[in-house]
N, C-alpha and C positions, 0 to 999 in steps of 0.2 A: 673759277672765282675771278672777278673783275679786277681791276687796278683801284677801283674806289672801294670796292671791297674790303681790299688789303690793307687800305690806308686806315677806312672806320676800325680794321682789327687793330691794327696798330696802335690808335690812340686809347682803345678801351684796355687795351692790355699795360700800358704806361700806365694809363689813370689807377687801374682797379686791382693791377699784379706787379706792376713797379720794373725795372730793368732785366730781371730774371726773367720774367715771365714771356718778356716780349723777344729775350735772344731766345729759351726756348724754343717761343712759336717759331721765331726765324729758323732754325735749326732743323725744325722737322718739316717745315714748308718748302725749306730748298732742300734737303734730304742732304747734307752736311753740317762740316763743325761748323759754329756763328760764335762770335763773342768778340773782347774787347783787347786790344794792342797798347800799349804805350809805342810813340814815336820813337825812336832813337835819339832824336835832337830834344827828346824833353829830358836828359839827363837825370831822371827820378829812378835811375837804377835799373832792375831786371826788366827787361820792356816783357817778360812774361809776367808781372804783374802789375796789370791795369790798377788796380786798386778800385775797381766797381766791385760790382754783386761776383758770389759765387760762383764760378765756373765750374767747380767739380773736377777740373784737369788742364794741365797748362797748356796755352795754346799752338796748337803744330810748327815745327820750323816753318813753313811755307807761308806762315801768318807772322812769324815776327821779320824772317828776311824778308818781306814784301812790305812792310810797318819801317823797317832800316830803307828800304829803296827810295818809299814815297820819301819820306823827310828828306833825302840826299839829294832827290831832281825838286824839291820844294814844290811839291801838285798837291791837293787836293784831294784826290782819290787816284787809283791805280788797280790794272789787272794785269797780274805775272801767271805763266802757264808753268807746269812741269810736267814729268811725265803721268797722262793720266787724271789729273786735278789741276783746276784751277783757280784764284785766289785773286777774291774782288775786295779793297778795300775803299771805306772813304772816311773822312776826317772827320772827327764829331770837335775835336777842338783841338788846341792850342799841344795838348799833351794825349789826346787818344784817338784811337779809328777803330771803327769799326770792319769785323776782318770777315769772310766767309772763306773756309775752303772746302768748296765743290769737285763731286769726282762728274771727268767730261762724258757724254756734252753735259753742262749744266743747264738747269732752268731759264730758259729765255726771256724770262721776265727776272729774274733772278739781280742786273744792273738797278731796273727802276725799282725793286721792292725795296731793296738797300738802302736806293739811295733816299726813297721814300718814309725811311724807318732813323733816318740819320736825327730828323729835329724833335721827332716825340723820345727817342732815345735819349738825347743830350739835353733834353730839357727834365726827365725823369731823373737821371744820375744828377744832375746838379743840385735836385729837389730831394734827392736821397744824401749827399752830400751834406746839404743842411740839416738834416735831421742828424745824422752823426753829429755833425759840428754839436749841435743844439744839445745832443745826448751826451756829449762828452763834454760842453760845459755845465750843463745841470749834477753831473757825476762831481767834475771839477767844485763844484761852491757846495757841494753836501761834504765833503771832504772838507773843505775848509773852513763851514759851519762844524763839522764834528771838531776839528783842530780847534778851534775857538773855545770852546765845551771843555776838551780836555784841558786846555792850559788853564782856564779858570778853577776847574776841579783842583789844577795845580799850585794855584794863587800866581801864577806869573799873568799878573793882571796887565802889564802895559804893549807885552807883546799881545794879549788877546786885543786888546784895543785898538791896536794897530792893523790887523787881520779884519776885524770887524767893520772900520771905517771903512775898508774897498769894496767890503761886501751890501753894506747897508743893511737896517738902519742900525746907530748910536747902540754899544750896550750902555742898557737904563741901568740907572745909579741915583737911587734906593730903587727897588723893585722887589716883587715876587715875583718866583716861579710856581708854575702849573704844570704838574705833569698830568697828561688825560694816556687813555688806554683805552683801544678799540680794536676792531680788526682792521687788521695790516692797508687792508682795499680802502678804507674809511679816512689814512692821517693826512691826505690829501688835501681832502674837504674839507677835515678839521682846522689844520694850514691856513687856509685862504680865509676861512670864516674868523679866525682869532686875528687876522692880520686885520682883516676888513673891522671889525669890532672895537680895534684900537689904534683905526689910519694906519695901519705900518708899521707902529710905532714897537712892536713886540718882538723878541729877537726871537725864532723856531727856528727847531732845530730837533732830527729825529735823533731817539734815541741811540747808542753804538750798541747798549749791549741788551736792551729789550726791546724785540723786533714792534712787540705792537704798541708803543710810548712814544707822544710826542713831549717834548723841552720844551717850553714857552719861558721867557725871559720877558716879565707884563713891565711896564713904569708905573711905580707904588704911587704916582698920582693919577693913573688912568680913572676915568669916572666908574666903568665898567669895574674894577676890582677896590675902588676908594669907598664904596658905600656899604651898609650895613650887611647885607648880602652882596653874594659875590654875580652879579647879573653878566659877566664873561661866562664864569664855569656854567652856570646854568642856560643861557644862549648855547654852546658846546652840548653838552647832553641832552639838549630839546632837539639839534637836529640830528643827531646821533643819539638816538637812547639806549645803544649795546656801546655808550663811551663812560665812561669814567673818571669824573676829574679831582686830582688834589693839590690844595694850593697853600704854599708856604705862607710863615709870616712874611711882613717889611723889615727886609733886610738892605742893610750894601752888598755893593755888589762883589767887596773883594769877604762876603762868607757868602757865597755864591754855593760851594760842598755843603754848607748848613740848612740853607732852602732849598736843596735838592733835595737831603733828605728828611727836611717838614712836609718839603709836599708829597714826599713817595709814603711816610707815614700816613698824610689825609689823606690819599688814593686806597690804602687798607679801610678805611673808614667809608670812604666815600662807595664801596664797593658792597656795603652791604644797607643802604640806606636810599628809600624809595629816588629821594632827586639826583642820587647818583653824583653828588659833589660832596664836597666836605673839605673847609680850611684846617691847617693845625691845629690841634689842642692846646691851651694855654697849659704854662708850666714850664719852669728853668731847667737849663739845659745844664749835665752833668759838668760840664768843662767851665759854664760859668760859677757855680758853688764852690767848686775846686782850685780858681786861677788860682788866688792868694798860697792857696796850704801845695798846690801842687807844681807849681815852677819850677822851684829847683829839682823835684824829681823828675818830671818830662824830661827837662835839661842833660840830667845824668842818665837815664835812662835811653834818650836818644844821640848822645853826644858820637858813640861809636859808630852809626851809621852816617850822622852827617859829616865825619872825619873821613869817610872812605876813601880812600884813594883806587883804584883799579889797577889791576896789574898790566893788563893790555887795553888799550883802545878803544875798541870794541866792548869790551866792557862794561854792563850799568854804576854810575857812579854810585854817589851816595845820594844825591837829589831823586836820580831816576829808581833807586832801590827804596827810598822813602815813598812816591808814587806807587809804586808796585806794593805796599803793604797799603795803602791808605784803599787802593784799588781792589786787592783783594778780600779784605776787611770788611770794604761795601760791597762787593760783587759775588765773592767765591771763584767757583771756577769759572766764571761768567767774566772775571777778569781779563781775559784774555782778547777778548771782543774790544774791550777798552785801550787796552797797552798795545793791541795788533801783534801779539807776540804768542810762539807754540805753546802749548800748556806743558811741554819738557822743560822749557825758557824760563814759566812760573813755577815751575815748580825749583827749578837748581835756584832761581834769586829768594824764592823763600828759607830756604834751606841755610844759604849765606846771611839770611836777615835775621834767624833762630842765632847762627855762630855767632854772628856781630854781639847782639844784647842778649844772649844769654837765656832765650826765652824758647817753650816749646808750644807752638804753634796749634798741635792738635787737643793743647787744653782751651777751655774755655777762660779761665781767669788769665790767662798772659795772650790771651785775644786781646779781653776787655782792656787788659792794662796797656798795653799797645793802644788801641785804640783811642783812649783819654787820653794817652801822651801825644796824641798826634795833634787830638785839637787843641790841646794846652799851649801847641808852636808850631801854629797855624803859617806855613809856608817859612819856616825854619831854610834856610839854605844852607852851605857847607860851613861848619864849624872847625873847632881847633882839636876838640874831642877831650878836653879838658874839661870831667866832673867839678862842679860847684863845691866849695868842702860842708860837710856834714849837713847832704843832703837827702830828705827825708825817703823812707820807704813809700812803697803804694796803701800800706795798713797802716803808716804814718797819713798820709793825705786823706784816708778816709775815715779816720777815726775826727777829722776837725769838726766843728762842730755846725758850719755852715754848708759842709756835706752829709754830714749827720739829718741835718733839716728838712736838706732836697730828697734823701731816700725815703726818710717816710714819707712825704708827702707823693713822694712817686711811687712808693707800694700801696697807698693809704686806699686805693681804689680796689684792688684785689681783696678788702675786707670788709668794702663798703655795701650798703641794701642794695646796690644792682649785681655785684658782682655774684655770677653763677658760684653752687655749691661745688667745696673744693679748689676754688682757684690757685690759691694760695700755695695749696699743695703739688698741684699738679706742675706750676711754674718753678716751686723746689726744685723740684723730682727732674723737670727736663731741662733745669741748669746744671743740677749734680749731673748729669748724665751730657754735659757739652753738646746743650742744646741739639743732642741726637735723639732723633723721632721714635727709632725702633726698642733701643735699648728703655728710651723712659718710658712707651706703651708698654713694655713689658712691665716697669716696677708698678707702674700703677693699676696692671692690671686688667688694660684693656688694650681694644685694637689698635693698629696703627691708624686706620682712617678715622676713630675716635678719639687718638690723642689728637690729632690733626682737629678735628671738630672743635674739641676744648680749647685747641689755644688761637683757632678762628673765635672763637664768642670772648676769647680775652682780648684778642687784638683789638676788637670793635669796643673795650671796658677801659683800656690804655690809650685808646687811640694811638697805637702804633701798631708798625709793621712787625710782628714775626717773624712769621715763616718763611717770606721772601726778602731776600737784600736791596737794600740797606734795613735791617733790621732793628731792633731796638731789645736786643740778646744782651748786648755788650751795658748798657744802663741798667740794664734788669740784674746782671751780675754784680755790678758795682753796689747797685742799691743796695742788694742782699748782702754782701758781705760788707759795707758799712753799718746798716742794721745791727748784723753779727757783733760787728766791733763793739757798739755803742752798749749793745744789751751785755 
């Protein structure tokens, strides 16, 4: 093989297989080791690690003392012999060199291939360099897109604002969110296209704890989402038609947790309806019928957790144990994706969140009652834990008569001409039963994938979500037993 040969191989193996591929060829072209040195004078630590591609094995003494020698006579390249092998290097830059050691005699061409392999080498590694770089700041700002996400979830509005500015652009304030759902290869294109729809103007952001869901944070004046129809959501499922889109009402931005989960409720909807979008369903939300009769009980109810003190450090306080129920509430065990924490970790801070208030977890009713006490004091921070005096129960707050009002109107659909036969009951049957699948197919009689079909054809009759979290379990219980109350 020629020396221009060598050289055309050279550059196609840079171009087409990147620095691995071409120490490789070097390696079995000269029939010894080939790879990469740190200088001794670049100070970057083990001069056995280059920090390029792969080597599969560190490289020989005779390649790091000959990488120590060049740098000490300050050359360029350099050949030391020992016994048996010899070891040619030459500089690719400032901090590496490229090293071969050959057993003798070595390849007599073996100087010019090297040296010949030195600029499509250091031109690959620097070009591999910037892809790292590249990869690990796109990692960097998903991370701190997701951070911005959770603290809003968390109502610590002015640190997400803060996080947000360096990121670009603005969180919009009023705004919907859109959450769409696609396959995972898809939220790319969905990304680009909802940016490009709204200038930029849209904050994305993928989901933490559903792999195929993207965030969109719209500005409630966007043209695209201010008209009678939602001509965003529907751009989105036209070029994606295995996408799915739900979009909350116009919210501010600090009930940011509220239109997340309106729009995770029109994503239930939108999921069974030919255009594949679908906004929120109108209708009040239980925590607003409630504020007036339910304050002082949220208050009492949550006072013990927001007084928490920690015994150690380490510790979740009473802020970060308040998140962790509001988290797990909406998420389940899914929780865990959100908070970054072991599901041992969820599971000991729920356990402590039962002691605190007094409540057992794996019923449905002291879900629900949690639940409305969270949104009743909506980013509530640390308290004195000092009950309000004579204040009311949870059967107190839902016997009033401005939550009396909101349950019918909110069951009134389960007995209406559209609602399938049976609904009414079946929705009993698998609240009595803490919204568990197996046990309430059994009382009623039928399969699991049939109770599961019944409260899909409800989900699409309530326009909410069910079966997946954030759910609309926790309304459905309240409803019913202010019902109870009233009747």
């Amino acid at each position: 093989m020629s020396r221009s040969d060598d050289v055309l191989k050279l550059h196609r193996l840079a171009h087409g297989g990147g620095s691995a591929a071409l120490l490789g060829w070097l390696a079995t072209r000269l029939g010894g080791w080939t790879g990469l040195v740190l200088h001794a004078a670049a100070g970057a630590g083990d001069p056995a690690d280059p920090g390029g591609p792969e080597q599969g094995e560190r490289p020989p003494g005779a390649a790091v003392r000959g990488a120590a020698e060049m740098s000490a006579r300050g050359v360029r390249s350099a050949v030391l012999h020992d016994a048996g092998s010899a070891t040619l290097l030459f500089a690719l830059d400032d901090r590496r060199a490229l090293a071969a050691v050959l057993p003798l005699p070595h390849p007599a061409e073996a100087p010019a291939l090297l040296a010949d392999a030195v600029a499509p080498l250091a031109l690959v590694l620097r070009a591999e360099e910037a892809e790292r770089r590249e990869a690990r700041a796109a990692v960097a700002e998903a991370r701190s897109r997701e951070a911005v996400l959770r603290l809003l979830m968390g109502g610590q509005l002015p640190i997400a604002h803060q996080i947000a500015e360096a990121l670009r652009p603005s969180l919009p304030d009023p705004m919907r969110i859109h959450v769409a759902e696609c396959r995972s290869g898809r939220l790319a294109e969905v990304a680009r296209l909802c940016q490009e729809l709204t200038g930029g103007r849209a904050w994305v952001v993928r989901c933490p704890v559903y792999v195929r869901h993207l965030i969109m944070l719209v500005p409630a004046d966007e043209p695209a989402v201010s008209a009678g129809h939602d001509t965003l959501a529907g751009a989105l499922t036209a070029v994606a038609p295995d996408c799915a889109v739900g979009v909350s009402g116009e919210l501010p931005l600090s009930q940011a947790p509220a239109a997340y989960t309106q729009a995770f409720h029109a994503l239930a909807v939108a999921r069974g309806r030919g255009e594949r979008h679908a906004r929120f369903g109108p209708g009040p939300e239980p925590e607003l019928a409630a504020r007036e009769a339910g304050a002082d009980w949220a208050g009492t109810l949550l006072a013990p957790l927001h007084a928490y003190e920690p015994r150690r450090p380490q510790d979740p306080d009473g802020q970060e144990l308040r998140a962790t129920a509001h988290a797990w509430l909406n998420f389940g065990s899914h929780a865990t994706r959100l908070l970054k924490v072991h599901r041992n970790t969820l599971a000991a801070r729920l356990r402590l969140i039962e002691t605190l208030l007094g409540l057992d977890l794996t019923r449905l009713g002291d879900q629900a009652a949690l639940s409305l006490a969270l949104r009743l004091t909506p980013g509530a921070g640390r308290g004195s834990g000092a009950a309000p005096a004579g204040a009311p129960g949870l059967d107190a707050v839902l016997r009033d008569p401005q939550v009396t009002d909101w349950a019918r109107a909110h069951l009134s659909r389960l007995t209406g001409p559209d609602a399938p036969a049976g609904a009414r009951d079946t929705v009993r049957t698998w609240l009595a039963h803490d919204a568990r699948l197996v046990p309430a197919a059994a009382a009623l009689g039928v399969s699991v994938p049939g109770a599961r079909k019944r409260l899909a054809r409800i989900e699409a009759l309530l326009e909410r979500s069910l079966l997946q979290s954030p759910s609309g379990r926790y309304d459905l219980w309240l409803a019913h037993r202010a019902e109870e109350l009233a009747e």
